[in-house]
PDB file of N, CA, C and O in Angstrom:
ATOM      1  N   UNK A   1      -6.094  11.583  14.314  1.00  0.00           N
ATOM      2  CA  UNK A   1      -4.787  11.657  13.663  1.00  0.00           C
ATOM      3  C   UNK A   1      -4.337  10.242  13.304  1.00  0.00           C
ATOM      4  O   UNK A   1      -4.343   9.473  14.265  1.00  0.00           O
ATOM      5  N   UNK A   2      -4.019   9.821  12.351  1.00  0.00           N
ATOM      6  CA  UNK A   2      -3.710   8.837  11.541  1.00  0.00           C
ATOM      7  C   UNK A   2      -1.654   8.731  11.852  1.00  0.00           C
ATOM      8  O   UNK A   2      -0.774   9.573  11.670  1.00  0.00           O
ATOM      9  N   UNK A   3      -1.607   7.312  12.364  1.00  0.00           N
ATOM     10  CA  UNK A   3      -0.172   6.967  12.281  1.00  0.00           C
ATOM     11  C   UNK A   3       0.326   6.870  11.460  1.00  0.00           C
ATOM     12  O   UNK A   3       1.458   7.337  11.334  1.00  0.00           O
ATOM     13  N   UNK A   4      -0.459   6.045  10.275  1.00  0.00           N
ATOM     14  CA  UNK A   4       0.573   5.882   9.064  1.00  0.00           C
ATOM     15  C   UNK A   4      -0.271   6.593   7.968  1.00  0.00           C
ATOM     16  O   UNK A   4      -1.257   6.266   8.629  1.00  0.00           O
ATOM     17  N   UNK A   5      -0.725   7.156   7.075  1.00  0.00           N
ATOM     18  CA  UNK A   5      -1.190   7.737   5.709  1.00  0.00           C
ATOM     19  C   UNK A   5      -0.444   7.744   4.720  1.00  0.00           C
ATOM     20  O   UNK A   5       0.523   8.475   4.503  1.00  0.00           O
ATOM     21  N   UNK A   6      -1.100   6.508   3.773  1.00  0.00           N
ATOM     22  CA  UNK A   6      -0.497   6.685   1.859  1.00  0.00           C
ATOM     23  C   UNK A   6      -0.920   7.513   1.282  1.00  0.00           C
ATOM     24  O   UNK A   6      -2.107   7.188   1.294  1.00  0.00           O
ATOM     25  N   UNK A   7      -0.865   8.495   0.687  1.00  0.00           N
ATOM     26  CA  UNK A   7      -1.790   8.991  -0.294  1.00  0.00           C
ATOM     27  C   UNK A   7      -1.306   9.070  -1.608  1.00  0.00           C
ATOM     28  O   UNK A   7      -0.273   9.728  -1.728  1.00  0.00           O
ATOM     29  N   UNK A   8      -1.761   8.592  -2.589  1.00  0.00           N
ATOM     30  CA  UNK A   8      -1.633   8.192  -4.501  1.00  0.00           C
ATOM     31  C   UNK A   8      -0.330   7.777  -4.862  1.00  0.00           C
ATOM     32  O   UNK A   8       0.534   8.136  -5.662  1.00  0.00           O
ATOM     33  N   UNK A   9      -0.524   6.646  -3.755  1.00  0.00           N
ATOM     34  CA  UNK A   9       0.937   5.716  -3.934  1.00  0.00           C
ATOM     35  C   UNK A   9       0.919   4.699  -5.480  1.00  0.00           C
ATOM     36  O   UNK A   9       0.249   3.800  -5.988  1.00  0.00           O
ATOM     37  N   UNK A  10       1.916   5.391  -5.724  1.00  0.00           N
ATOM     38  CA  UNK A  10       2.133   4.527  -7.509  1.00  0.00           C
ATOM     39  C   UNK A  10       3.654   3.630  -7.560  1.00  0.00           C
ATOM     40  O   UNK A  10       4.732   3.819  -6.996  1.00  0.00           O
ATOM     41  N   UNK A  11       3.121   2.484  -8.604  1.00  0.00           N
ATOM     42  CA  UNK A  11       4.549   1.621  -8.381  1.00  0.00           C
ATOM     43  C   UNK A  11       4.689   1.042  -9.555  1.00  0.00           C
ATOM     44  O   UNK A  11       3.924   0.091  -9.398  1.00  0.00           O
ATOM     45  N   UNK A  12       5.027   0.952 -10.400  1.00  0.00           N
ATOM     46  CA  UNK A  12       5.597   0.861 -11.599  1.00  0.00           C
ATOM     47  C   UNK A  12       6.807   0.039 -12.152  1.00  0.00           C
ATOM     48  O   UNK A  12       7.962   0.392 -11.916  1.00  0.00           O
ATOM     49  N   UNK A  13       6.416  -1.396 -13.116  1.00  0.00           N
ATOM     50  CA  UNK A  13       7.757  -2.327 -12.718  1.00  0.00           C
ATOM     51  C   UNK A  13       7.916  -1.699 -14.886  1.00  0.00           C
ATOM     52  O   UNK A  13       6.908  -1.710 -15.592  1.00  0.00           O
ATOM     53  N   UNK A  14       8.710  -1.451 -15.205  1.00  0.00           N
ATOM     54  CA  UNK A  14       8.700  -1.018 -16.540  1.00  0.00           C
ATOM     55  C   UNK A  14       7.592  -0.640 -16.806  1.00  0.00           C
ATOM     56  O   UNK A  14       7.165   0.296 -16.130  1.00  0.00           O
ATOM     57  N   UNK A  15       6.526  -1.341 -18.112  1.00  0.00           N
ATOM     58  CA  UNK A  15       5.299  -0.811 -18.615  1.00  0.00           C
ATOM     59  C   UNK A  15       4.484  -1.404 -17.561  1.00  0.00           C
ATOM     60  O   UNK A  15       3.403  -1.326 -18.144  1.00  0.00           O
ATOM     61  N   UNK A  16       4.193  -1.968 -16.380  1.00  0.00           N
ATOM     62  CA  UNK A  16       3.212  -3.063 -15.971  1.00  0.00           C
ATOM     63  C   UNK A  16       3.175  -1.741 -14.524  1.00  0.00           C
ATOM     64  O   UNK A  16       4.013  -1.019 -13.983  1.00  0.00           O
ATOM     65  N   UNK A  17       1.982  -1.949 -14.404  1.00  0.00           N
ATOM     66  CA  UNK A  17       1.341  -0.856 -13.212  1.00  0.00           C
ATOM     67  C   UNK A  17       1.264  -2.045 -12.100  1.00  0.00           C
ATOM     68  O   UNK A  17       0.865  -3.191 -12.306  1.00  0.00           O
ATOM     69  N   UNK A  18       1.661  -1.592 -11.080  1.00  0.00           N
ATOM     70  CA  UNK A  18       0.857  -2.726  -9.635  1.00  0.00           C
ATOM     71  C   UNK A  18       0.446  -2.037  -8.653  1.00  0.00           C
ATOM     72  O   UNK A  18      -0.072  -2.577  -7.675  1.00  0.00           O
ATOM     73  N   UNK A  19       0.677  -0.196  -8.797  1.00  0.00           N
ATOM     74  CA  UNK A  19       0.113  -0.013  -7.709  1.00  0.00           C
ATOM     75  C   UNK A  19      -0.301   1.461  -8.114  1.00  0.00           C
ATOM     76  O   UNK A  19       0.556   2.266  -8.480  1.00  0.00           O
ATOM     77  N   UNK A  20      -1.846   1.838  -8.026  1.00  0.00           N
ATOM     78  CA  UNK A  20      -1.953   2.970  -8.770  1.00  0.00           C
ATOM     79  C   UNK A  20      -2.857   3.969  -8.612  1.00  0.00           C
ATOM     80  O   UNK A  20      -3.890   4.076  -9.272  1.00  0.00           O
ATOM     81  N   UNK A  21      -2.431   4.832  -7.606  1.00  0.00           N
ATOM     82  CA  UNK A  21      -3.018   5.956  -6.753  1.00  0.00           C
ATOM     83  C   UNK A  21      -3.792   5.413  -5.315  1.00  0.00           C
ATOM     84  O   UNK A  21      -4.934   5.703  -4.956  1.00  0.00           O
ATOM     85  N   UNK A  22      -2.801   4.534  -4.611  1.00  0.00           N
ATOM     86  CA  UNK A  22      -3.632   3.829  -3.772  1.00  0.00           C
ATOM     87  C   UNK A  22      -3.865   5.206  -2.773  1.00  0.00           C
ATOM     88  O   UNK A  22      -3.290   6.139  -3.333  1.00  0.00           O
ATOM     89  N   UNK A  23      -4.353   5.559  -1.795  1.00  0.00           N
ATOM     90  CA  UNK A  23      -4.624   6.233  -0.434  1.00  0.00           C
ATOM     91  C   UNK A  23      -4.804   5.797   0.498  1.00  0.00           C
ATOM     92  O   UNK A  23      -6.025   5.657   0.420  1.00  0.00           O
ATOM     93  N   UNK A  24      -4.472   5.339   1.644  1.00  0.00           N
ATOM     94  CA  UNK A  24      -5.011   4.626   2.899  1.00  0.00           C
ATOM     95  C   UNK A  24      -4.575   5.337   4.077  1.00  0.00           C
ATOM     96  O   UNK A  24      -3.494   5.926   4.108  1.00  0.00           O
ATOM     97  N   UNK A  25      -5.456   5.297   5.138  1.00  0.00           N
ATOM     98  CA  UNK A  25      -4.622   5.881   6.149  1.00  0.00           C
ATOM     99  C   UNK A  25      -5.152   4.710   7.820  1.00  0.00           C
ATOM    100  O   UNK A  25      -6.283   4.291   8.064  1.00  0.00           O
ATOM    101  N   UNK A  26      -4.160   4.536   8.467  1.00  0.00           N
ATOM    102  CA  UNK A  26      -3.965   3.316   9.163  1.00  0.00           C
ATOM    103  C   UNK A  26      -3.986   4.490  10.928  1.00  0.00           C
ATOM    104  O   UNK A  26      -3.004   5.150  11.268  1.00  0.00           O
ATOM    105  N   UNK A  27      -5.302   4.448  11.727  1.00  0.00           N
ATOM    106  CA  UNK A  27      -5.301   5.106  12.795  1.00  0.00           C
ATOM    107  C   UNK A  27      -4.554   4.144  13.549  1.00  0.00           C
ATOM    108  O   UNK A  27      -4.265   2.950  13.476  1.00  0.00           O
ATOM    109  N   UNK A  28      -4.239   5.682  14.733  1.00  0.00           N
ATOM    110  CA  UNK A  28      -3.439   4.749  15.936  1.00  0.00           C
ATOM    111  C   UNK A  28      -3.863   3.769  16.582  1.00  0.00           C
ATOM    112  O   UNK A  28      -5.027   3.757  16.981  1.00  0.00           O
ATOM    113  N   UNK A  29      -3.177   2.951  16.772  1.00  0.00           N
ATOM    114  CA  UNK A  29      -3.399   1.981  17.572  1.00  0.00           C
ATOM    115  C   UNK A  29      -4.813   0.582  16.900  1.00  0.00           C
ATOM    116  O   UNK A  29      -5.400  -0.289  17.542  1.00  0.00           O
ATOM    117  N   UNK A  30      -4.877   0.857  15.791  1.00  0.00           N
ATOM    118  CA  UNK A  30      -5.220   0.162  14.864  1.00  0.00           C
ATOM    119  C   UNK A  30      -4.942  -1.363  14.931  1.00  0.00           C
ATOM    120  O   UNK A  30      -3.845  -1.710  15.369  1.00  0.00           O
ATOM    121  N   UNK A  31      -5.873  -2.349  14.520  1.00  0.00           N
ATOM    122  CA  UNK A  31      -5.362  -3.877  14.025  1.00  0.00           C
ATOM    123  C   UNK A  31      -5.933  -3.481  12.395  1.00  0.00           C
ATOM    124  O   UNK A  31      -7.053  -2.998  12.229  1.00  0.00           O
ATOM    125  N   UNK A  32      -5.038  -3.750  11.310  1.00  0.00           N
ATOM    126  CA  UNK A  32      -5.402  -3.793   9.939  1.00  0.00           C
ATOM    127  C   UNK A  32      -5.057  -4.808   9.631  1.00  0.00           C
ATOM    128  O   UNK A  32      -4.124  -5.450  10.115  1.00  0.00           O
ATOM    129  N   UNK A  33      -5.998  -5.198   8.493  1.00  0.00           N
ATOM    130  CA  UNK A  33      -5.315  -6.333   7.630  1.00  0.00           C
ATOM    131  C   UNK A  33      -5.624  -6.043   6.041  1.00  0.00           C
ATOM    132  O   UNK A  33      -6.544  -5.290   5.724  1.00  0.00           O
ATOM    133  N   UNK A  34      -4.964  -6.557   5.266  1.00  0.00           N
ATOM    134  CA  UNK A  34      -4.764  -6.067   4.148  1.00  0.00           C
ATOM    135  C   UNK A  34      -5.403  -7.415   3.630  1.00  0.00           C
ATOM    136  O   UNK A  34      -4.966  -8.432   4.169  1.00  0.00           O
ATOM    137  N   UNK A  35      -6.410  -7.575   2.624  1.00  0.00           N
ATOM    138  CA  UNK A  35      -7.081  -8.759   1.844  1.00  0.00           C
ATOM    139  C   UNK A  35      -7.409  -8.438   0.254  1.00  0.00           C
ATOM    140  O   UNK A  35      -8.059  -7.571  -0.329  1.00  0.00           O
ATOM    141  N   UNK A  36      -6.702  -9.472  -0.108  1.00  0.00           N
ATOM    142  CA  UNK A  36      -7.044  -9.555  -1.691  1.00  0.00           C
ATOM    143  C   UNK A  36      -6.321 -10.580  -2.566  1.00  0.00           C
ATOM    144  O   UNK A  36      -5.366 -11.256  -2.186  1.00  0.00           O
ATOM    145  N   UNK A  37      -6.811 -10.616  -3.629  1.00  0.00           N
ATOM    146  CA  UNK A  37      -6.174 -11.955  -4.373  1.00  0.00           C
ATOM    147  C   UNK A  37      -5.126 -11.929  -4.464  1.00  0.00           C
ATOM    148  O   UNK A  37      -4.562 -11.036  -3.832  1.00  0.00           O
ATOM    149  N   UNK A  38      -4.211 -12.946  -5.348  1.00  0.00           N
ATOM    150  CA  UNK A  38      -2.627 -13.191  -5.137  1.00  0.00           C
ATOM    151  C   UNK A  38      -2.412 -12.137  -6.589  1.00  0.00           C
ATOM    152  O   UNK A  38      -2.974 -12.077  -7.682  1.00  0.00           O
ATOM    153  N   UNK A  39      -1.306 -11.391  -5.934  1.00  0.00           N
ATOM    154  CA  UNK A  39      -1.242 -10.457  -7.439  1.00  0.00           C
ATOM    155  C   UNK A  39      -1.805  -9.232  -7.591  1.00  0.00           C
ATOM    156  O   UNK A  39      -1.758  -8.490  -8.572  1.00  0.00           O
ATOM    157  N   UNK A  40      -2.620  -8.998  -5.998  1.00  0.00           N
ATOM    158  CA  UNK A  40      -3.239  -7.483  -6.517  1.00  0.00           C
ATOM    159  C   UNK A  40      -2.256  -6.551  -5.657  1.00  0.00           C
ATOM    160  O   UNK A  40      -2.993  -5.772  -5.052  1.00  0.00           O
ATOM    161  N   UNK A  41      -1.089  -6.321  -5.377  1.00  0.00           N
ATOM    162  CA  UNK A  41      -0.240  -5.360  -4.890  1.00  0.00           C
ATOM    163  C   UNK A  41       0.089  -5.367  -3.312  1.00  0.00           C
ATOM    164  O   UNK A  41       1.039  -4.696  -2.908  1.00  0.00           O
ATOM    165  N   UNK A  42      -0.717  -6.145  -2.398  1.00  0.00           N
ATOM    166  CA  UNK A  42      -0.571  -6.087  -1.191  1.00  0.00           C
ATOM    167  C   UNK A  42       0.556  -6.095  -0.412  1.00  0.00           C
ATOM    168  O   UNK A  42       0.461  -5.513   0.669  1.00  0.00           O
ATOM    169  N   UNK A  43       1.803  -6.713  -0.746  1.00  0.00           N
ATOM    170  CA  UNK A  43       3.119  -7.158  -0.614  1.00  0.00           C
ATOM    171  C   UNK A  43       3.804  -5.961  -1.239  1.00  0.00           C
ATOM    172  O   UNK A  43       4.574  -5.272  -0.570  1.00  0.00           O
ATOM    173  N   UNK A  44       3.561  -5.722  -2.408  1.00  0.00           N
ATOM    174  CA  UNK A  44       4.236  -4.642  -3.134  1.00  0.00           C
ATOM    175  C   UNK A  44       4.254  -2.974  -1.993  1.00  0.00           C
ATOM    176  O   UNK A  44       5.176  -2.298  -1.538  1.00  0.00           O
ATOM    177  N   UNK A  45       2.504  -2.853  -1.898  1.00  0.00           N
ATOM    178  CA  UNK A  45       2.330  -1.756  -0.630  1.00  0.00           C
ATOM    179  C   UNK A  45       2.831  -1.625   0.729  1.00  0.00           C
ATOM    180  O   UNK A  45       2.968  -0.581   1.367  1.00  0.00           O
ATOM    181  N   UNK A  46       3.136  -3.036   1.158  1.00  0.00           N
ATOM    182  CA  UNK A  46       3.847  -3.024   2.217  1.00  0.00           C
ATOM    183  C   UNK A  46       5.174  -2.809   2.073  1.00  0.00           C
ATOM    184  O   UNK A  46       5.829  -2.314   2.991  1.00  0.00           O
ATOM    185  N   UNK A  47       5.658  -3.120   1.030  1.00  0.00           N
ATOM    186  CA  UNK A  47       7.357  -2.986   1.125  1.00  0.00           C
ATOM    187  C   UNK A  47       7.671  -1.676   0.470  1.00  0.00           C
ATOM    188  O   UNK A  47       8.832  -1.295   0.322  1.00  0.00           O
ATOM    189  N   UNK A  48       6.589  -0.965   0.065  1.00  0.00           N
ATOM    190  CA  UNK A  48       7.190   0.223   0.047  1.00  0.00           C
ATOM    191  C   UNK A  48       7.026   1.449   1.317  1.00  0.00           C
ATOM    192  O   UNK A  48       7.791   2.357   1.640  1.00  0.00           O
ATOM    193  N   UNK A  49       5.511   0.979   1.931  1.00  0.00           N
ATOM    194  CA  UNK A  49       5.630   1.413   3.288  1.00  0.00           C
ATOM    195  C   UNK A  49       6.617   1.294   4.101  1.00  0.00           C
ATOM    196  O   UNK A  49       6.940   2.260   4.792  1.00  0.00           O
ATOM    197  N   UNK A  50       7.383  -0.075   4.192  1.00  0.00           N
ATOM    198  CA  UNK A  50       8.760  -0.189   4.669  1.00  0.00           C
ATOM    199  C   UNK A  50       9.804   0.445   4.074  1.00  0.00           C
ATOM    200  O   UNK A  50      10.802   0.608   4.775  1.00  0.00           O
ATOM    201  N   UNK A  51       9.823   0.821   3.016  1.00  0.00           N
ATOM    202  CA  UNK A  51      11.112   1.147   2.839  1.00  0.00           C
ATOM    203  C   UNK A  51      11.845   0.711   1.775  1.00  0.00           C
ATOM    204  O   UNK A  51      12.819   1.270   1.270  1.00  0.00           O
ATOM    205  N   UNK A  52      11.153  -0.662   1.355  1.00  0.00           N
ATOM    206  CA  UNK A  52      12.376  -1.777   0.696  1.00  0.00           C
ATOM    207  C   UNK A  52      12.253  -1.334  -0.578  1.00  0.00           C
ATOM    208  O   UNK A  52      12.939  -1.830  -1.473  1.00  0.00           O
TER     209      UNK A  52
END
């Protein structure tokens, strides 16, 4: 059983896509880390996992 699960998370700033059908699912008790270049959505995915 998975604590946290995205599934075909989309994010949309006007015409410009940054986040687009992501899926992930984060088991309990997990260490994750999220890696990728500057600009590919990583920040964006987290703050919508949060909430913001």
């Amino acid at each position: 059983m998975s604590e946290i699960r995205v599934e075909s998370l989309v994010k949309r700033y006007g015409d410009a896509t940054a986040l687009d059908g992501v899926s992930l699912a984060f088991p309990r008790g997990s260490f994750t880390a999220l890696l990728g270049p500057s600009g590919c959505g990583k920040t964006t995915m987290l703050r919508l996992i949060a909430g913001f």
